[in-house]
C-alpha positions as CSV (number, residue, x, y, z in Angstrom):
1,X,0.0,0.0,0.0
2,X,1.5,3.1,-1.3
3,X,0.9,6.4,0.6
4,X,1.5,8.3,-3.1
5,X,-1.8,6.7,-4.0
6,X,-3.7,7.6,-0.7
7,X,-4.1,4.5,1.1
8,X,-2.1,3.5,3.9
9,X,-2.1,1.2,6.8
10,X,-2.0,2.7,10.5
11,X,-2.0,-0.4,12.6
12,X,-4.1,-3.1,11.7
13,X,-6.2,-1.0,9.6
14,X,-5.9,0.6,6.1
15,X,-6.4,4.6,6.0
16,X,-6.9,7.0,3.3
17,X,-5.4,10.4,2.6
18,X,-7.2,12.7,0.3
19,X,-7.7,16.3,0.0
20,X,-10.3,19.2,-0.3
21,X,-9.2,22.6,-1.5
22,X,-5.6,22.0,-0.2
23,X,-6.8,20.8,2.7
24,X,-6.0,17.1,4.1
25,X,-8.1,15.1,5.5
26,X,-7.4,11.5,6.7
27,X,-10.3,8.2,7.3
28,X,-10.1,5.3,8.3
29,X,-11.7,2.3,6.5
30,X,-12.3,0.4,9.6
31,X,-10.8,-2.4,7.5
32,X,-8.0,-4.5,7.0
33,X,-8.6,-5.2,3.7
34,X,-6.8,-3.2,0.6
35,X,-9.6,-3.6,-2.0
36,X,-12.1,-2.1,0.8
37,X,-10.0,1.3,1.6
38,X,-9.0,1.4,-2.3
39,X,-13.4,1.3,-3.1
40,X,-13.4,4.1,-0.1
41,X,-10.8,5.7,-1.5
42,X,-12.5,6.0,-5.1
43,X,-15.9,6.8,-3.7
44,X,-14.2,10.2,-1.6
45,X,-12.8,10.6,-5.1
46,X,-15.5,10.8,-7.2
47,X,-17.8,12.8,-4.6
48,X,-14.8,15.2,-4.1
49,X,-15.2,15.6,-8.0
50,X,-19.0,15.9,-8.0
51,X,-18.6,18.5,-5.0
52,X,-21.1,16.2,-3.1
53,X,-18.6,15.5,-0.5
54,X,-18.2,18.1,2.5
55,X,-16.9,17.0,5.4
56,X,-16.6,20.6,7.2
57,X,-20.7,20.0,6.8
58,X,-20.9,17.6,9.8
59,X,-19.8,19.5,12.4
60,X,-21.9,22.7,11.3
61,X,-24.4,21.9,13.6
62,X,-21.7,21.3,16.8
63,X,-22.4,24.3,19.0
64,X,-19.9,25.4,22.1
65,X,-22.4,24.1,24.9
66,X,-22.6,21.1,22.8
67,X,-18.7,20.6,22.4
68,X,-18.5,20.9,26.3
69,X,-20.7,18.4,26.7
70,X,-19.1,16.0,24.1
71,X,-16.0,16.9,26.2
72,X,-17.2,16.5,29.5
73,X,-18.7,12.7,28.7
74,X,-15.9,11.9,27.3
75,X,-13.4,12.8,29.7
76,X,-15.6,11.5,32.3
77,X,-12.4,9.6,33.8
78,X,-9.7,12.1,34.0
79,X,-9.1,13.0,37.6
80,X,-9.3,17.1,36.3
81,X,-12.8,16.6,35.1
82,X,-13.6,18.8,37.3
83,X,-11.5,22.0,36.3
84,X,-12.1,21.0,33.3
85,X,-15.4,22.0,33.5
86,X,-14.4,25.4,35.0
87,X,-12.1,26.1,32.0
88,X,-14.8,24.8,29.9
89,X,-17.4,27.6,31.3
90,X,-14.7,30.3,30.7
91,X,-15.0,29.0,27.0
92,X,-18.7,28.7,27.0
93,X,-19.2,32.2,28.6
94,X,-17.1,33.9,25.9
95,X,-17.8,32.7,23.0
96,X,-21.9,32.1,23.9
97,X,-23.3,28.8,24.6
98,X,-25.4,28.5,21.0
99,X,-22.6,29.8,19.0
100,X,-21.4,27.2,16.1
101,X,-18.1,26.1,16.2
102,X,-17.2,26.6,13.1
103,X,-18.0,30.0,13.2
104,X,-15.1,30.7,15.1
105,X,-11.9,31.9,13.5
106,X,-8.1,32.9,14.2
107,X,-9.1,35.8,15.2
108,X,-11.6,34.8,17.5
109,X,-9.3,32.6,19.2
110,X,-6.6,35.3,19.6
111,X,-9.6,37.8,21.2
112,X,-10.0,34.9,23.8
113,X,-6.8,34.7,24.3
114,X,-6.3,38.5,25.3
115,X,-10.0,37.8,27.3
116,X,-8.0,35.8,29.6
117,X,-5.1,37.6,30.1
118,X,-7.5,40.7,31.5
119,X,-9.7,38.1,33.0
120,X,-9.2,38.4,36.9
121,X,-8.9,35.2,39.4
122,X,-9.3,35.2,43.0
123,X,-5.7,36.5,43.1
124,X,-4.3,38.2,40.3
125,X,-5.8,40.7,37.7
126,X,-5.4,38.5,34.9
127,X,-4.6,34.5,34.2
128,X,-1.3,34.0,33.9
129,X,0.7,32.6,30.8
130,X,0.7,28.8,32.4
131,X,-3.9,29.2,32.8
132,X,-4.0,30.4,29.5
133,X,-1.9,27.5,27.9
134,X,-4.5,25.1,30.2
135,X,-7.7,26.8,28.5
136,X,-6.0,26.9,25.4
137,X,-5.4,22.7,25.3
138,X,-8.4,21.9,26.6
139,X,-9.9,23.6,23.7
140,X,-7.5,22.0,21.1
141,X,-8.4,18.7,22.7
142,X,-11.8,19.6,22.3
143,X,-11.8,20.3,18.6
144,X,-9.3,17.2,17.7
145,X,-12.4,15.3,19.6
146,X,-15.1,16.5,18.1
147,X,-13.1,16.6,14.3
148,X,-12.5,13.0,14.8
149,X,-16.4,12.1,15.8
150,X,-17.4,13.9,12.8
């Protein structure tokens, strides 16, 4: 299996590699089979060519409130669930709870990030440096989750 053609195998399982608009995007098959991925393969193909395929589509409807909960369930197990949450309604709070994630751009992200730094705790004036990196991968976590459930 070739990567130059767009299937691959990641483990046990064969993977394809195609993309939109200069954008990649990687699937797995769920399969270990070749002549399964390589039938997935041409299928992504040919609906990439008939512009029936848009995978940006699915998580349209993935709103912040929503993506905190997705998170929250989860990450039900982690022992900072529960900070989590707090950092998670910092998030929610700014960017409003029915707001569509994929509404949200660079720029939006940088505006949060300078929210932060002027946001005051119970003992400074604004979150420090170390806060803001917490808030900032929880929320990159958060998006890889809900790009992969898509």
């Amino acid at each position: 299996m070739g990567q130059a053609s767009g299937i691959y195998k990641r483990g046990t399982f064969c993977w394809i590699r195609y993309s939109i608009e200069g954008q990649q995007f990687r699937e797995s098959t769920k399969s270990t089979r070749k002549e399964e991925a390589l039938r997935l393969f041409q299928k992504r193909q040919t609906e990439i060519f008939e512009g029936k395929y848009f995978p940006e589509k699915k998580k349209a409807g993935l709103t912040f409130e929503g993506l905190k909960n997705m998170w929250l369930e989860a990450s039900i197990h982690k022992k900072s669930i529960h900070t989590d949450r707090q950092r998670f309604d910092t998030i929610v709070q700014y960017f409003k709870p029915y707001t569509p994630i994929t509404s949200t751009g660079p720029e939006d992200l940088e505006k949060f990030r300078d929210y932060l730094k002027t946001k005051p705790t119970r003992v400074t004036k604004g979150m420090t440096p170390a806060t803001i990196n917490r808030h900032w991968a929880l929320l990159r976590s958060a998006f890889k989750l809900a790009s992969k459930r898509s």
